[in-house]
C-alpha positions as CSV (number, residue, x, y, z in Angstrom):
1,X,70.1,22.6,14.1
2,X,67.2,21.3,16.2
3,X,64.9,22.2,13.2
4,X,67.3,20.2,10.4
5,X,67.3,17.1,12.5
6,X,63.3,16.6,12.7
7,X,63.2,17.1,9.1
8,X,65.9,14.7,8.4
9,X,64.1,12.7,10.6
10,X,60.7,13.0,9.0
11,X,62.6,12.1,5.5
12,X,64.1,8.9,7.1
13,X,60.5,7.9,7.7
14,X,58.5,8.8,5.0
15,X,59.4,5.5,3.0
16,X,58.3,3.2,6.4
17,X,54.5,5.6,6.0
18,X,54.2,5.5,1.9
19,X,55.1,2.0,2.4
20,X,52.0,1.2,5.2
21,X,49.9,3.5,3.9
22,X,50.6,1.7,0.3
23,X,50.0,-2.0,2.0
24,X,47.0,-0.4,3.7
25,X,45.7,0.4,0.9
26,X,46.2,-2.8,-0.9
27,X,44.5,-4.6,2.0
28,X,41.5,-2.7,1.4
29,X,41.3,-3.1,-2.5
30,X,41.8,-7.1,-1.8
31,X,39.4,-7.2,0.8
32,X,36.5,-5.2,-1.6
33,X,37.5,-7.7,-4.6
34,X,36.5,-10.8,-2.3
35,X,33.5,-9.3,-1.1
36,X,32.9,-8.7,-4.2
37,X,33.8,-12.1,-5.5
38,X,31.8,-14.2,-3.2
39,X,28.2,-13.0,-4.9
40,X,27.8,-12.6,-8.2
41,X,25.9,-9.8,-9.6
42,X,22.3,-10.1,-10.7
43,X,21.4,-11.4,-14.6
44,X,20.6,-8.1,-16.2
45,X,17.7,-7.5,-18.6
46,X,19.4,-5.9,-22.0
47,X,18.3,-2.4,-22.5
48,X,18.9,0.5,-24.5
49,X,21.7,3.1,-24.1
50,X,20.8,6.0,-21.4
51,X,17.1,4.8,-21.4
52,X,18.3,1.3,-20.3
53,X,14.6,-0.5,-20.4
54,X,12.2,2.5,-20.0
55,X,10.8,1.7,-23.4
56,X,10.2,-2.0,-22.4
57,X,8.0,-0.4,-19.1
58,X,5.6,1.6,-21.8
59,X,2.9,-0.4,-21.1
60,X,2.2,1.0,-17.7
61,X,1.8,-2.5,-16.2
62,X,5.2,-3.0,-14.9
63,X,4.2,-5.5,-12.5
64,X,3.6,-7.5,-15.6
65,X,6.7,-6.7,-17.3
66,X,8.3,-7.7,-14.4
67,X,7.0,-10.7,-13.8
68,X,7.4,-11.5,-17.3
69,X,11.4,-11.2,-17.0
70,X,11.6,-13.5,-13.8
71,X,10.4,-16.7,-16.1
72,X,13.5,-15.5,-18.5
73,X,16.4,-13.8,-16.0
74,X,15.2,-15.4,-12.4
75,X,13.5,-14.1,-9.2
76,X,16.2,-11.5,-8.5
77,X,17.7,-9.6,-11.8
78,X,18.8,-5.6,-12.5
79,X,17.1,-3.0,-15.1
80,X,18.3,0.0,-15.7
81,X,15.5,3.1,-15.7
82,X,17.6,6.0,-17.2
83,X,20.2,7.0,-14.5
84,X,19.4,4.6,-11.9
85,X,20.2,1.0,-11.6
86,X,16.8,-1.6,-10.1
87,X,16.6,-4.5,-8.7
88,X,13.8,-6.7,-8.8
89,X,12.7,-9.2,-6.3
90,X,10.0,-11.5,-8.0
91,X,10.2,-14.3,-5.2
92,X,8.1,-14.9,-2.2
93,X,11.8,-15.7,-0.2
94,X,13.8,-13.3,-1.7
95,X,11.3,-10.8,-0.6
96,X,11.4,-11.9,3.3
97,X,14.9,-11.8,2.9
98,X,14.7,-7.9,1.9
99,X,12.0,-7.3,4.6
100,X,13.1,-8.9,7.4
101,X,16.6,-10.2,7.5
102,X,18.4,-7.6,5.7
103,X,15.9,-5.3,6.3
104,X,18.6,-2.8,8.0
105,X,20.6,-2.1,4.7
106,X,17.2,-1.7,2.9
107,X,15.0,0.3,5.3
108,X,15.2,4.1,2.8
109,X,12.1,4.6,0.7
110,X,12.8,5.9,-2.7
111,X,10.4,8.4,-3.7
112,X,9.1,9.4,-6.8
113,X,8.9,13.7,-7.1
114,X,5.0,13.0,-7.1
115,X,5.1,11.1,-3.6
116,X,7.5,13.5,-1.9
117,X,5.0,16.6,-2.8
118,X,2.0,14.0,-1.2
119,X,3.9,12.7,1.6
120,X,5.1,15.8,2.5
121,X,8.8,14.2,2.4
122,X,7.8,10.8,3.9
123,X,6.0,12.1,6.8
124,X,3.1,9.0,6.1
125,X,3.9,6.0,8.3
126,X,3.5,3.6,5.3
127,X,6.3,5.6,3.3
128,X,8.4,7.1,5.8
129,X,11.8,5.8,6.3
130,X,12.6,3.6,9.3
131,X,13.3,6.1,12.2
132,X,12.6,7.3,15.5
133,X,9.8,9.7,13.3
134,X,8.1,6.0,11.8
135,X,8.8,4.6,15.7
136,X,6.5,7.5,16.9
137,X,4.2,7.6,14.4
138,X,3.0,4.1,14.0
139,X,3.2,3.8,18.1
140,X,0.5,6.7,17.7
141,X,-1.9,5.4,14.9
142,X,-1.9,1.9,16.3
143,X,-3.0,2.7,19.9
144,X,-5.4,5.5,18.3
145,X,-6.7,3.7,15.1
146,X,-5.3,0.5,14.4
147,X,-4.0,-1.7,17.2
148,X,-6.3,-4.8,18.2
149,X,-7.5,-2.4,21.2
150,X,-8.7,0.3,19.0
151,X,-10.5,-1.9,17.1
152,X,-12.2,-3.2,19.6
153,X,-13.0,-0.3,20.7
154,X,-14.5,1.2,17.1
155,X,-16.2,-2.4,16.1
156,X,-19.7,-0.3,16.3
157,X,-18.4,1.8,13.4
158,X,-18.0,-1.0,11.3
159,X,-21.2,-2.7,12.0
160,X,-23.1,-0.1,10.9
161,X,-20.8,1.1,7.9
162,X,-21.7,-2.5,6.5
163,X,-25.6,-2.4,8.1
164,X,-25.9,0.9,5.5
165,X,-24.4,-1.0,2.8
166,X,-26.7,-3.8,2.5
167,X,-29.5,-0.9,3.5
168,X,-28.9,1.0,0.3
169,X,-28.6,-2.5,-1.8
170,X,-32.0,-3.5,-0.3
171,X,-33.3,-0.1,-1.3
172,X,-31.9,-0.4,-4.4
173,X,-33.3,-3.5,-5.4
174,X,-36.9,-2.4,-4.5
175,X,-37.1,0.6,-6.1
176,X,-34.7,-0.6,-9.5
177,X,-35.6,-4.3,-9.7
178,X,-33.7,-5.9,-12.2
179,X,-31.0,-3.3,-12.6
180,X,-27.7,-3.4,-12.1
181,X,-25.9,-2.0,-9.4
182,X,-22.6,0.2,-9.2
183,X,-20.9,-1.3,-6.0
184,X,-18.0,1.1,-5.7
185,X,-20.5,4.5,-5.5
186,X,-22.1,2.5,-2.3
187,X,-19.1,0.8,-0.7
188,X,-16.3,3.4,-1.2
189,X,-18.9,6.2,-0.1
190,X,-19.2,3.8,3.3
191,X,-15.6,3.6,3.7
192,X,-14.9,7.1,3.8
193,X,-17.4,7.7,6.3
194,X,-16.0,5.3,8.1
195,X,-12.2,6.7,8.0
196,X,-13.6,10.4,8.9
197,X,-15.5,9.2,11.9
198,X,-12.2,7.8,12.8
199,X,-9.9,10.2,11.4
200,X,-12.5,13.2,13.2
201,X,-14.8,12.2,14.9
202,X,-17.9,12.6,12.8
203,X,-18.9,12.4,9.2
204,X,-19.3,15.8,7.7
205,X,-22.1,16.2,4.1
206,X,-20.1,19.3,3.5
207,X,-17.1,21.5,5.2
208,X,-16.2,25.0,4.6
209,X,-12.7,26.0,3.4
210,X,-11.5,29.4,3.7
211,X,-9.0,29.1,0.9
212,X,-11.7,28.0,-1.6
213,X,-13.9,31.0,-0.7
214,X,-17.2,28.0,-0.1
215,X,-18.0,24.8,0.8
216,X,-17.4,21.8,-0.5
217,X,-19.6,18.6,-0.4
218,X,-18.7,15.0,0.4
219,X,-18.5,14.1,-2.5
220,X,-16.3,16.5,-3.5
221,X,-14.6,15.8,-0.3
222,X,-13.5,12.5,-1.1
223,X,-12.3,13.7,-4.9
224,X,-10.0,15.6,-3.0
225,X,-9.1,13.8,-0.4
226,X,-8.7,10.2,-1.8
227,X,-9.4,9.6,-5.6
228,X,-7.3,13.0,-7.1
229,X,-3.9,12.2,-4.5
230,X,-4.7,8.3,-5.4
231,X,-4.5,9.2,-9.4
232,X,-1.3,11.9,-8.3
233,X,0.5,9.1,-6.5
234,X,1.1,6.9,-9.8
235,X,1.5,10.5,-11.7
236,X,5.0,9.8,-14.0
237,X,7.7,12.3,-14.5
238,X,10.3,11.3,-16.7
239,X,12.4,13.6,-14.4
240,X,12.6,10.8,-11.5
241,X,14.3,8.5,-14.3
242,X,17.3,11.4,-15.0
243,X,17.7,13.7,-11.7
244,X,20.5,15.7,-13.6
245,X,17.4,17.1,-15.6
246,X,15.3,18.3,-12.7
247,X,15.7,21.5,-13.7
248,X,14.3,21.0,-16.9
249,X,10.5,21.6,-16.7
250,X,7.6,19.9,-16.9
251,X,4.3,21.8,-16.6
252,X,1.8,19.1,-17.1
253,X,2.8,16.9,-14.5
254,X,3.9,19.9,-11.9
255,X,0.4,22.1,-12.5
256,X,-1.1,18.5,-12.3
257,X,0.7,17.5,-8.4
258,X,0.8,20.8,-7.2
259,X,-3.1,21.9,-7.8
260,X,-3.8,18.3,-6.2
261,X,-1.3,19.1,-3.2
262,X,-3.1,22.7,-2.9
263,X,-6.4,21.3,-2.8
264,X,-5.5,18.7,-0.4
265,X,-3.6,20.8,1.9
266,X,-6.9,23.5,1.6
267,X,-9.5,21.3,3.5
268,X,-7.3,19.1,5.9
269,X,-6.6,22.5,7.2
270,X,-10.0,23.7,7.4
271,X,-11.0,20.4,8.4
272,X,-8.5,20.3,11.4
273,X,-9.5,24.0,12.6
274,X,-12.7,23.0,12.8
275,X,-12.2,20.1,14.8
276,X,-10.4,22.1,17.2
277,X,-13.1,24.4,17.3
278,X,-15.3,21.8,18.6
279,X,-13.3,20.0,20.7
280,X,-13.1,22.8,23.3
281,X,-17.1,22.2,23.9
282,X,-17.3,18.7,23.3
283,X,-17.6,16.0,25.4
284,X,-14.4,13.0,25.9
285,X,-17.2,10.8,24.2
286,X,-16.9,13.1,21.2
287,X,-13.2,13.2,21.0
288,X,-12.6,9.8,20.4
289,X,-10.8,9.9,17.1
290,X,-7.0,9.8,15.8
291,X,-6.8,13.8,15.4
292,X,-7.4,14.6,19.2
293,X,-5.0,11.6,20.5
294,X,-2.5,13.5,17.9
295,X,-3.3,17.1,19.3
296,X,-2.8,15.5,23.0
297,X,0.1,12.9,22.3
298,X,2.1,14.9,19.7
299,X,2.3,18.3,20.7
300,X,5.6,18.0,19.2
301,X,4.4,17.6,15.5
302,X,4.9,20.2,13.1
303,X,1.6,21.5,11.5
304,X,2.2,20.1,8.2
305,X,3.2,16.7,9.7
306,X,0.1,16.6,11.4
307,X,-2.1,16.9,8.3
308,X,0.2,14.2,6.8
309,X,-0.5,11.9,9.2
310,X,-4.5,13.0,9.5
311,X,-4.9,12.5,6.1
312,X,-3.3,8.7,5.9
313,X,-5.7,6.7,7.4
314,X,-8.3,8.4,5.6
315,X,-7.1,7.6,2.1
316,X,-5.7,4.8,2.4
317,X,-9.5,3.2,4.7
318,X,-11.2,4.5,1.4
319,X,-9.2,3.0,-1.2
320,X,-7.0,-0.4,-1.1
321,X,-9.8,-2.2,1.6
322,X,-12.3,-1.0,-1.6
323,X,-9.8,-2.3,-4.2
324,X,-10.0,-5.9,-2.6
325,X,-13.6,-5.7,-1.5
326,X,-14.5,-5.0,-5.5
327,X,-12.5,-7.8,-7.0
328,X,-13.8,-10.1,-4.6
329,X,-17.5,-9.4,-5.3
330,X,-16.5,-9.6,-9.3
331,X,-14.8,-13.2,-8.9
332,X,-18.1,-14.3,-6.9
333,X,-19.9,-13.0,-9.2
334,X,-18.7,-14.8,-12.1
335,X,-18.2,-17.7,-9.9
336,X,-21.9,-19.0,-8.0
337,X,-20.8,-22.6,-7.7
338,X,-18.3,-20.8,-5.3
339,X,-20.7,-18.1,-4.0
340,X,-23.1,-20.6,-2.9
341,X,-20.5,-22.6,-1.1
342,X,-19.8,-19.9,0.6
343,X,-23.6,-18.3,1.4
344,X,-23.9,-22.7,2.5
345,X,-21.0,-22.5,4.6
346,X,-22.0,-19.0,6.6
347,X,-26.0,-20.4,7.0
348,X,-24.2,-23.7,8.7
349,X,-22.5,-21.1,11.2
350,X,-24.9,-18.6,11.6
351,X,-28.4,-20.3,10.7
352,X,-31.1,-16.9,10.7
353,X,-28.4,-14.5,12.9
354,X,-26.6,-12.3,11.1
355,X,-23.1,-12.9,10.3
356,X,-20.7,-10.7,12.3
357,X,-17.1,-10.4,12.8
358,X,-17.1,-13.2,15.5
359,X,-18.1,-15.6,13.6
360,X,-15.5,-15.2,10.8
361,X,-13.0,-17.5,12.4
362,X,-15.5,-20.3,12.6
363,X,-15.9,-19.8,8.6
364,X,-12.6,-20.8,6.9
365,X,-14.0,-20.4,3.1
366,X,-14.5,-16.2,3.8
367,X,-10.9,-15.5,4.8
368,X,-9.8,-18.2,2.0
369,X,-11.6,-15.8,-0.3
370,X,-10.5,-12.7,0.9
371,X,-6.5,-14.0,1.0
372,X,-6.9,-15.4,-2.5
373,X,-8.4,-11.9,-4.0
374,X,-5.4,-10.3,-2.0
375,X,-3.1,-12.7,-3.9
376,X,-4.9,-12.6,-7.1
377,X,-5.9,-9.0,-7.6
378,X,-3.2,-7.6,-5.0
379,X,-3.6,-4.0,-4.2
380,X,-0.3,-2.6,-4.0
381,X,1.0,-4.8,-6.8
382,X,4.6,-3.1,-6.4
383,X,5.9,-2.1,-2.6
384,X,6.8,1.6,-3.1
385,X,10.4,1.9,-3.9
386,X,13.3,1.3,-1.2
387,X,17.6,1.7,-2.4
388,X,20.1,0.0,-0.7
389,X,22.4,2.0,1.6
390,X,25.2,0.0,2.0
391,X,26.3,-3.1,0.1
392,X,24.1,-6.6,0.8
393,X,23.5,-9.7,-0.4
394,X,20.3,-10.9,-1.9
395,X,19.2,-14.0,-2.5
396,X,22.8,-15.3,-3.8
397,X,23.6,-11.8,-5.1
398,X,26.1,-8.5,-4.4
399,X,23.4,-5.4,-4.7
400,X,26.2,-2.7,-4.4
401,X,24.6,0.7,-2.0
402,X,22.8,3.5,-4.0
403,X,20.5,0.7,-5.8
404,X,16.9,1.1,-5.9
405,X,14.9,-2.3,-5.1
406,X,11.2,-2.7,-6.6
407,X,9.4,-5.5,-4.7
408,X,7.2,-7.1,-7.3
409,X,4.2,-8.7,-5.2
410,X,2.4,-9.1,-8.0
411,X,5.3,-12.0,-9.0
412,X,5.3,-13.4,-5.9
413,X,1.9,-14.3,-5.3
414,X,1.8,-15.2,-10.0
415,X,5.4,-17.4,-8.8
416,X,3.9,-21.2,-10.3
417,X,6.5,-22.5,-8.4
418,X,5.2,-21.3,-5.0
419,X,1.3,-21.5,-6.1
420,X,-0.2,-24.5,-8.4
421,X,-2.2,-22.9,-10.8
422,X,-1.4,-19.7,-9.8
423,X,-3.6,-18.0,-13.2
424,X,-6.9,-19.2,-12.1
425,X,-9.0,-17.4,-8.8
426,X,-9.1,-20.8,-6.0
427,X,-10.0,-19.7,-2.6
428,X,-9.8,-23.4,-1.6
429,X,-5.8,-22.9,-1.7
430,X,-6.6,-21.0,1.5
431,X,-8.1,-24.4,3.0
432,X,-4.6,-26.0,3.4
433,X,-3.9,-26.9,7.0
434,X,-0.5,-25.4,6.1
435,X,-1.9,-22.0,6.4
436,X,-2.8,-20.3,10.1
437,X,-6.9,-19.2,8.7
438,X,-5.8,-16.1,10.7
439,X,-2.6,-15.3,9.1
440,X,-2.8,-12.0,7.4
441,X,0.7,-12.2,6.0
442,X,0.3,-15.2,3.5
443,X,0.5,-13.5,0.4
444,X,2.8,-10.4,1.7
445,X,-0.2,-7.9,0.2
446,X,0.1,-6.2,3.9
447,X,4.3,-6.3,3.7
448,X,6.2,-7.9,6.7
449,X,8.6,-7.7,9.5
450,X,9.0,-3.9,11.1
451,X,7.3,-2.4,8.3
452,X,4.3,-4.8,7.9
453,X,0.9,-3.0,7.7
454,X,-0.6,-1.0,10.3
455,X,-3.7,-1.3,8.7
456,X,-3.7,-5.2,8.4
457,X,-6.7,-6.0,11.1
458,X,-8.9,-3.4,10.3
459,X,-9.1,-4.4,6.6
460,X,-9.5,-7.9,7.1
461,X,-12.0,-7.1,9.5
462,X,-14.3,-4.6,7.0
463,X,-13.6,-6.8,3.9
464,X,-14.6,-10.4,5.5
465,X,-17.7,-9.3,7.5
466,X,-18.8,-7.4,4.3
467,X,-18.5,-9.9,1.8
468,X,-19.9,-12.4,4.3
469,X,-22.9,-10.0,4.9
470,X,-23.7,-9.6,1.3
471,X,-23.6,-13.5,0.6
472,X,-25.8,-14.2,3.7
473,X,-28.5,-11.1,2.3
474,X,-28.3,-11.2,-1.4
475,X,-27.4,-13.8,-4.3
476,X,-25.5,-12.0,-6.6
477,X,-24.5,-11.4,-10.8
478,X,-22.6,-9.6,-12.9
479,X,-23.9,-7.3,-15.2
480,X,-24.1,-8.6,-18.6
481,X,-19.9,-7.7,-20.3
482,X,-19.0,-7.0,-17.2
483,X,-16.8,-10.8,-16.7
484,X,-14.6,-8.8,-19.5
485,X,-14.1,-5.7,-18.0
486,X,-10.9,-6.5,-15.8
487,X,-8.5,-3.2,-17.4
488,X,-7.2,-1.5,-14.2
489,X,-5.5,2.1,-13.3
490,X,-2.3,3.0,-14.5
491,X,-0.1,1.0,-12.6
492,X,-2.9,0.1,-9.9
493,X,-4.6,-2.7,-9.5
494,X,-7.9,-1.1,-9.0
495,X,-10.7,-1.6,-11.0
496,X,-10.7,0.9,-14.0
497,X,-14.3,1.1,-14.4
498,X,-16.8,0.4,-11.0
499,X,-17.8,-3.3,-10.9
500,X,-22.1,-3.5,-11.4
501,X,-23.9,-6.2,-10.2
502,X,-27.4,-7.4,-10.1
503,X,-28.7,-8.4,-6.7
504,X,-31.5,-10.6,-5.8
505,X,-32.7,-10.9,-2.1
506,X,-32.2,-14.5,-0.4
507,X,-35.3,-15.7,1.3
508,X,-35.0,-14.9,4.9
């Protein structure tokens, strides 16, 4: 009887619970419609069916493309890339918006299949996500490596990194009068010295890998180490465009990243055993580098992850502080009405002494040449990918979770409504008292707010006191066809063929 009466009872109420569970329900649609309501959705760029506008990225300068579409759809506007839906920011504001304001809604990095074999699933502080792993991580490298206290610390490394430069150019000069020079083989060779005696400790002419059966030289050390993973990086599967097809293979491009991952893999292993090795004899002078504060301060890491983060700063010293170095050399180079206000303007500092890094903030014209090559021939022309992971507004618009966003840099700093003339190479836009001459962050090429660059100082640092070194010892031209030659990497901005110069000695 007891039992009849609770059911009757449940049956009396089940109207009053479809009923709130039904208004409920209705509250919640009404609610999503207004949220939805109040921003529009982004112009989108017509595209094909299931490709959506793959066909219009062919060209394999999507920064470009891209920046071609903002003067037609606006700063902020959707493509579709096969299965996925992307958002593209083109806009200086929209883009601080996405990095710093509503940075905690777009804080996942979007990998390609390429970048998760290199990165070991994000475990590089520059792709990682935004976690107590990234927290720890950068804490480590910037204390280590990177902070303005390591730097001061390591200053002697870069001084004589840039004294063996202009060394080698003198030499080169003597003994080849008249010839041109290929910059990159001398400066990139520099800066990975520089990033192993940081990275290790020392410079090594060859290391012995027990996987590859011999040694390898340093040459071959920085193919594997920096050029192959830098050419594997931009590597592209047509798999990352349809992920219901990753099972469908593809042998080139897997044979391609997976040799490059082995290879890798091989000598930071031997490279890190043999560190160990001599760390138990060496003196705390000796062990002054970023892999011994990682063996002491993050017993914690995982082997793999430790590699990871060993091999970071030494790619990424060797390659983007190169890319901007190069470009920077070619546009003076072309440019001696410019150079020689420049080689006028350090002499007025620094009379017979040698330029160093103190003096940089007493010449204004260096750092307005190095921000204007960043802006100009940025090195990471597109901020790796990041997807939104729960519904935001940007810049006026609803960007609904599970969207990827591409930062174009490229457009920003090409946006003729932020930058008069913004075709044409003009350090003197630098000279504006409305920029800080010590403001790294002017043209976003190091990112900004909790994920700007770690690496930031220390690039400025080796890339002004270089190219103010050079100007002070040399007077410099390009090779004959060489103003032409501006075709670039895949979807890089580096250099496609190494930039040749012809030197001639200043009088002392």
């Amino acid at each position: 009887m007891e039992l009849k009466k609770m059911i009757k009872g449940y049956e009396d109420m089940m109207p009053i619970v479809v009923a709130f569970v039904a208004v409920f329900l209705w509250f919640l649609l009404v609610r999503r419609l207004k949220a939805k309501s109040k921003y529009p959705s982004p112009p989108a760029v017509p595209g094909l069916p299931i490709i959506g506008n793959l066909l219009q990225l062919k060209e394999k300068k999507p920064y470009k493309t891209f920046t071609k579409w903002a003067e037609t759809y606006g700063p902020i506007y959707s493509i579709k890339t096969g299965a996925n839906t992307m958002v593209v920011l083109n806009n200086s504001e929209v883009v601080k918006e996405a990095m710093v304001t509503k940075y905690s809604s777009i804080s996942s990095r979007k990998l390609s299949n390429a970048l998760k074999i290199l990165t070991h699933d994000k475990c590089m502080v520059a792709i990682s996500d935004y976690n107590d792993f990234h927290k720890t991580v950068k804490r480590f490298i910037l204390a280590s490596l990177l902070g303005p206290a390591a730097q001061k610390r390591l200053r002697n490394n870069r001084d004589t990194m840039i004294a063996n430069c202009t060394t080698q150019m003198h030499a080169h000069v003597k003994n080849n009068p008249g010839q041109a020079l290929n910059f990159r083989s001398i400066f990139q060779s520099e800066l990975f010295g520089i990033a192993m005696k940081q990275a290790v400790g020392r410079d090594l002419e060859s290391l012995y890998v027990p996987e590859f059966g011999h040694s390898v030289t340093r040459h071959e050390l920085l193919e594997i180490l920096v050029t192959a993973p830098m050419e594997g990086a931009i590597e592209v599967d047509w798999r990352d465009f349809f992920p219901y097809l990753r099972w469908v293979p593809n042998k080139r491009v897997e044979d391609k990243i997976n040799t490059m991952d082995f290879r890798r893999d091989a000598v930071m292993r031997a490279l890190i055993n043999e560190q160990r090795k001599r760390f138990d004899t060496a003196g705390e002078d000796e062990k002054q580098c970023f892999l011994y504060y990682l063996l002491e301060h993050g017993k914690n890491l995982k082997e793999k992850q430790l590699q990871i983060l060993l091999w970071e700063p030494i790619i990424e010293t060797s390659d983007t502080t190169m890319v901007t170095t190069e470009w920077a050399m070619y546009e003076l180079g072309k440019d001696p009405v410019r150079q020689e206000r420049l080689y006028n303007e350090i002499t007025k500092v620094c009379g017979s002494n040698t330029v160093t890094e103190d003096m940089l903030s007493q010449i204004p014209y260096l750092t307005a040449v190095f921000h204007e090559t960043l802006r100009y021939h940025n090195p990471v022309a597109v901020v790796p990918l990041r997807y939104v992971h729960e519904d935001t507004e940007l810049g006026g618009y609803n960007i609904p979770a599970g969207t990827e966003i591409a930062i174009n840099l490229y457009g920003c700093n090409m946006d003729k409504k932020q930058w008069e003339n913004a075709d044409k190479w003009l350090p003197q836009r630098f000279l504006d008292p409305k920029y800080d001459p010590m403001d790294l962050h002017k043209t976003m090429a190091f990112g900004g707010g909790k994920r700007v660059c770690a690496g930031a100082l220390q690039a400025s640092l080796i890339a002004c006191a270089a190219l103010g070194r050079f100007v002070q010892e040399f007077e410099w031209s390009l090779k004959p066809g060489e103003e032409e030659d501006v075709d670039t990497v895949g979807l890089t901005t580096l250099k496609l063929r190494p930039l040749h110069v012809v030197m001639k000695p200043r009088k002392c």
